[in-house]
N, C-alpha and C positions, 0 to 999 in steps of 0.2 A: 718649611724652613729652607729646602732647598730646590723650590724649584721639582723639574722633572729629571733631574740626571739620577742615571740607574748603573750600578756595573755592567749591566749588560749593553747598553747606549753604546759602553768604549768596548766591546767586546774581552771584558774582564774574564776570567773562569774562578769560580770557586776552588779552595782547593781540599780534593777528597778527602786525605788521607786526615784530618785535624778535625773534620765534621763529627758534632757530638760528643769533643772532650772537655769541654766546660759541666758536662749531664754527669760524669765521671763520679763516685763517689765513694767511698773517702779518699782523702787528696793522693794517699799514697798508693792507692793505685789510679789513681790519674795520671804520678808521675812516670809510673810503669809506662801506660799507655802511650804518653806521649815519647818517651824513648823511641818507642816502636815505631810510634806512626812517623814520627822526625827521620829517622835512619830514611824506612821508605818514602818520606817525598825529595831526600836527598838524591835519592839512584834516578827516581824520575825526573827530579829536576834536572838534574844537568843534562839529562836529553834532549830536554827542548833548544838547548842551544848556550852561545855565549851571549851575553849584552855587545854592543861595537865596540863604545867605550864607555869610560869613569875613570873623571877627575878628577880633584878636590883642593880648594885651596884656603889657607886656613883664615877665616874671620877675626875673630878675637879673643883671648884669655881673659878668663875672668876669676874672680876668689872664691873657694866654695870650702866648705871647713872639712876639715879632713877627717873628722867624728863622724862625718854622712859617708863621705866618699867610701868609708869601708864597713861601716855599720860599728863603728868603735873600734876597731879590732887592730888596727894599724898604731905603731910604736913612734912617735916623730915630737921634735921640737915644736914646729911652727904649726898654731890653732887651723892654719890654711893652708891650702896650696891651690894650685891654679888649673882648672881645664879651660883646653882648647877645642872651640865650636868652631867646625870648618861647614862648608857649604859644598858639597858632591853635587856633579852633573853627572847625568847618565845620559847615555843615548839606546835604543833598543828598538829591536822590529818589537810590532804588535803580531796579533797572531794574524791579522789580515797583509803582514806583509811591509807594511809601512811605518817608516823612520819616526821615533819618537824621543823627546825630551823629556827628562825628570831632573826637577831640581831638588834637592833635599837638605832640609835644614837652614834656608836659607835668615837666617838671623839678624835681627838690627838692635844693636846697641841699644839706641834711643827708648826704643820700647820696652827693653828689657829691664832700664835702669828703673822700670817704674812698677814693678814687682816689689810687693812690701820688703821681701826679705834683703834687696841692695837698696832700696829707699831708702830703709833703716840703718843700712852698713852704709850708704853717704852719707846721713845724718850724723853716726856715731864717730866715723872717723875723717870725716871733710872731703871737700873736693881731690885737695894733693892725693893723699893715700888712696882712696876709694877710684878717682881715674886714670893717675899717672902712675901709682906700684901696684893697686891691688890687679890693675884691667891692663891689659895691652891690646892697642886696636892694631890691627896689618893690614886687612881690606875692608871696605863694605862690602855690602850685597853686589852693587852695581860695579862696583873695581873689578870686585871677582869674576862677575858674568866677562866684563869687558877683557881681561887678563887672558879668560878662556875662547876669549871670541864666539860667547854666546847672546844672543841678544835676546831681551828680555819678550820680546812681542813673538821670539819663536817656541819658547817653553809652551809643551804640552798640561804638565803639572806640578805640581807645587805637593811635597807630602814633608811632616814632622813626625820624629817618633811620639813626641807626645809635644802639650803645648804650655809647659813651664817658660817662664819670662818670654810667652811670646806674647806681642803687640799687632791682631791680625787685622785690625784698622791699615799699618801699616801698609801690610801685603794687599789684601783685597782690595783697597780702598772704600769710602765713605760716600753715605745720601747724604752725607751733613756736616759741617764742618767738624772737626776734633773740638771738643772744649779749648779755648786758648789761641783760635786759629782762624782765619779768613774766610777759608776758601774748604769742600769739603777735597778728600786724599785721592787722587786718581789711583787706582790698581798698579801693583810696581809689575806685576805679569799679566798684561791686559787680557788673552788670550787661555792662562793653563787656567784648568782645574783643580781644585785642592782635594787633596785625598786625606781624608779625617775619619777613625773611629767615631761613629756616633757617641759615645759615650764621653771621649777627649772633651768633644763639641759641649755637651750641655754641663761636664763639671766647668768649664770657663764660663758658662753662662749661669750656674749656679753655684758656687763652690761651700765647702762644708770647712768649718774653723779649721780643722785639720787640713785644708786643702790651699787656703786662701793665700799663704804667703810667699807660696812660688805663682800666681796666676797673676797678672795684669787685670788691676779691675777695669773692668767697661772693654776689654781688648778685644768684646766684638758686638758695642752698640753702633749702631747704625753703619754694619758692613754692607758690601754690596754681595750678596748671599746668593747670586744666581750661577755661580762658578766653583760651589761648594758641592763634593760627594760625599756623602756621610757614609760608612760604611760599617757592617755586624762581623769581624773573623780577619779570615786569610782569601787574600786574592791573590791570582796570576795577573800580569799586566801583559806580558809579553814575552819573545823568547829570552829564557836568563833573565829574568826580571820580577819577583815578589813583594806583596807587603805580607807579614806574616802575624798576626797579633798575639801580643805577648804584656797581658796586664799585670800587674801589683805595683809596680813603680809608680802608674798612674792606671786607676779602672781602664781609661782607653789606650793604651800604649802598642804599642803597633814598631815591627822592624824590617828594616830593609835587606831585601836577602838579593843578591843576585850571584851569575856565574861567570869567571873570567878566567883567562889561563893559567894562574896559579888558585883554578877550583872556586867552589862557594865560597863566597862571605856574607856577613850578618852584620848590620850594622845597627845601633842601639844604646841607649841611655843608663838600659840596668847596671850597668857596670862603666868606670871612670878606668878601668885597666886591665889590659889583661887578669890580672892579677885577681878581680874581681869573680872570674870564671874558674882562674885555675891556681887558687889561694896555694895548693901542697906546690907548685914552684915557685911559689913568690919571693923576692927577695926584700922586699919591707916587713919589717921589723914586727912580727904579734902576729901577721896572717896563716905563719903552716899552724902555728899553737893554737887560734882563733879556731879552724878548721878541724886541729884533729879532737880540740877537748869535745867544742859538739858534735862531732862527726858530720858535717856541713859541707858540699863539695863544692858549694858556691858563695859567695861573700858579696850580700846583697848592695848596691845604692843607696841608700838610704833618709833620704829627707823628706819622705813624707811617710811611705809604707802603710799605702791605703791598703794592700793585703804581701802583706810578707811571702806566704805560702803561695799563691799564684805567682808572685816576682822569682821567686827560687826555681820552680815548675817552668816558668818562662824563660831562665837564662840555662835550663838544661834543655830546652825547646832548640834554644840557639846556637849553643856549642855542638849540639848533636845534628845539626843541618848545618853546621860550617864544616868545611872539609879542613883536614890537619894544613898548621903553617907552613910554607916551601924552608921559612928560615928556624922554625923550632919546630919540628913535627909533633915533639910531648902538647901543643896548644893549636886551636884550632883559629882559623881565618875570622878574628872580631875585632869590629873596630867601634869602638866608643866613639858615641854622635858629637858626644863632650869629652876629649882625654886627658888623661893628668899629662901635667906638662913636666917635665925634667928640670926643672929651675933648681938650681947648686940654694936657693933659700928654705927649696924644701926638702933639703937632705934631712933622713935619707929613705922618705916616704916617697920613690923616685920610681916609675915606672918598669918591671922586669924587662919589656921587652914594648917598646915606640910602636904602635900601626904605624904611622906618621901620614894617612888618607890613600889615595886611590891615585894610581895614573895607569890605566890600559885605555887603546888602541890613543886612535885620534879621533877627537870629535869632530863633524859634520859643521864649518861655520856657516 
């Protein structure tokens, strides 16, 4: 499927401390375990160093119903509200020494509209509503790169936490034209690698009723599949730089961890907010009561929930490898890949506390 690329090709490392907690059994002492093993790859991790930099600028709002966003448990007027998908560069030594590019999350519209679940929601409420209130677009992919002064041909890699309304025709490009279209998609990053759970990879390519309505059908017939790394866990890429995987949201779900001067952070889909991690400070409306009737320390995502109990397990994975906030130390360094956005129409299921993306050092044009 993909060729010869191997983590070890880029000089990847494994990482020790998470080896063997999927074997874990029963879940609740798995979740012990991974408490433990998370503290310690935190103290190591930040040894190895900082990333250069991380940027991020934000892509587009979109509608997502606020029933998912907190698994019910959230108190508000409006059936929706909106997160924001930004697009993060990173720069970072590898561990051989040399300068490397990571793109993250990089999103297009186009292809996302075409996800059953907004196919259905342009159908039902038309063009107006559905592009001009429900979506707000601010950049593309390419504005963005271009705004950052990164250019597309110098990106190393390409990685998603997971691949809901992604369209990866778009990105990798095509042997064949798109149904509807000329000519086949040239690669929009001719050069990176995409870094994907195995597992992401083949529910896109097979997906289960249950799975089907966030996935782009066909979003990766006839890609050019020779710049894909499939990958089983948690990898090191470089100094101050992880993917750490972290399933239920979706079987392959995978997070971005890196190290900067205000400490780790985690970045990730399980949660649309703070809020999501650390429900006893939230300030919308049902989440401390949600939390304390079930005694639940985290208040899952929730629109597909191919396994609850690993997505719970996974966002204690990630709050316990992000180092405490500079600006609320009660909550730790997470930033939603998607965040709720603060729109006065969604009062007042409104965000405790904005990440609002990434800016450390300067990136390398």
């Amino acid at each position: 499927m993909t060729g010869d690329l191997i983590p070890d090709t880029f000089g990847f490392r494994p990482i020790p401390e998470f080896s063997g907690q999927d074997q874990i059994w029963p879940r609740g002492r798995q979740l012990a375990e991974i408490r433990r093993s998370a503290s310690e790859f935190n103290r190591r991790f930040k040894r190895s160093g900082q990333v250069v930099a991380a940027q991020s600028v934000d892509l587009v709002a979109a509608a997502y119903p606020s029933t998912f966003a907190f698994a019910g448990a959230a108190r508000g007027l409006n059936p929706y509200v909106s997160i924001v998908n930004r697009l993060v560069v990173v720069q970072f030594h590898d561990f051989a020494g040399a300068l490397r590019t990571l793109v993250w999350e990089p999103t297009i519209p186009e292809g996302s509209a075409k996800a059953p679940f907004y196919a259905q929601l342009i159908d039902r409420y038309g063009d107006f509503l559905s592009n001009r209130v429900f979506k707000t677009e601010y950049h593309s992919v390419t504005a963005a790169l271009a705004q950052l002064g990164i250019a597309a041909e110098a990106v190393d890699y390409v990685a998603f936490d997971h691949l809901h309304v992604q369209d990866l025709r778009l990105l990798l490009g095509t042997t064949q034209p798109i149904p509807g279209e000329l000519e086949a998609r040239p690669a929009l990053f001719p050069n990176a690698v995409f870094i994907c759970q195995e597992r992401e990879v083949a529910t896109l390519r097979d997906c289960h009723p249950m799975q089907v309505a966030w996935y782009v059908p066909g979003g990766l017939d006839q890609v050019i599949e020779d710049r894909m790394l499939l990958i089983n866990g948690d990898l090191e890429l470089g100094a101050g730089l992880a993917l750490i995987a972290t399933p239920g949201h979706t079987d392959g779900n995978q997070s971005l961890v890196l190290n900067s001067p205000d400490g780790v952070w985690v970045s990730s889909e399980n949660g649309v907010a703070i809020d999501n991690w650390y429900p006893e400070h939230s300030r919308i409306p049902g989440l401390r009561a949600y939390s304390r009737f079930y005694g639940r320390e985290v208040v899952l995502n929730s629109n597909t929930l191919e396994d609850s109990i690993d997505q719970y397990n996974s966002m204690v994975k990630e709050k316990t490898v992000a180092d405490p906030s500079p600006r609320d130390p009660r909550l730790a360094n997470l930033l939603p890949s998607s965040e709720l956005a603060r729109f006065i129409r969604h009062w007042p299921v409104h965000p405790s506390l904005v990440q609002g993306g990434f800016q450390y050092g300067e990136l390398q044009k």
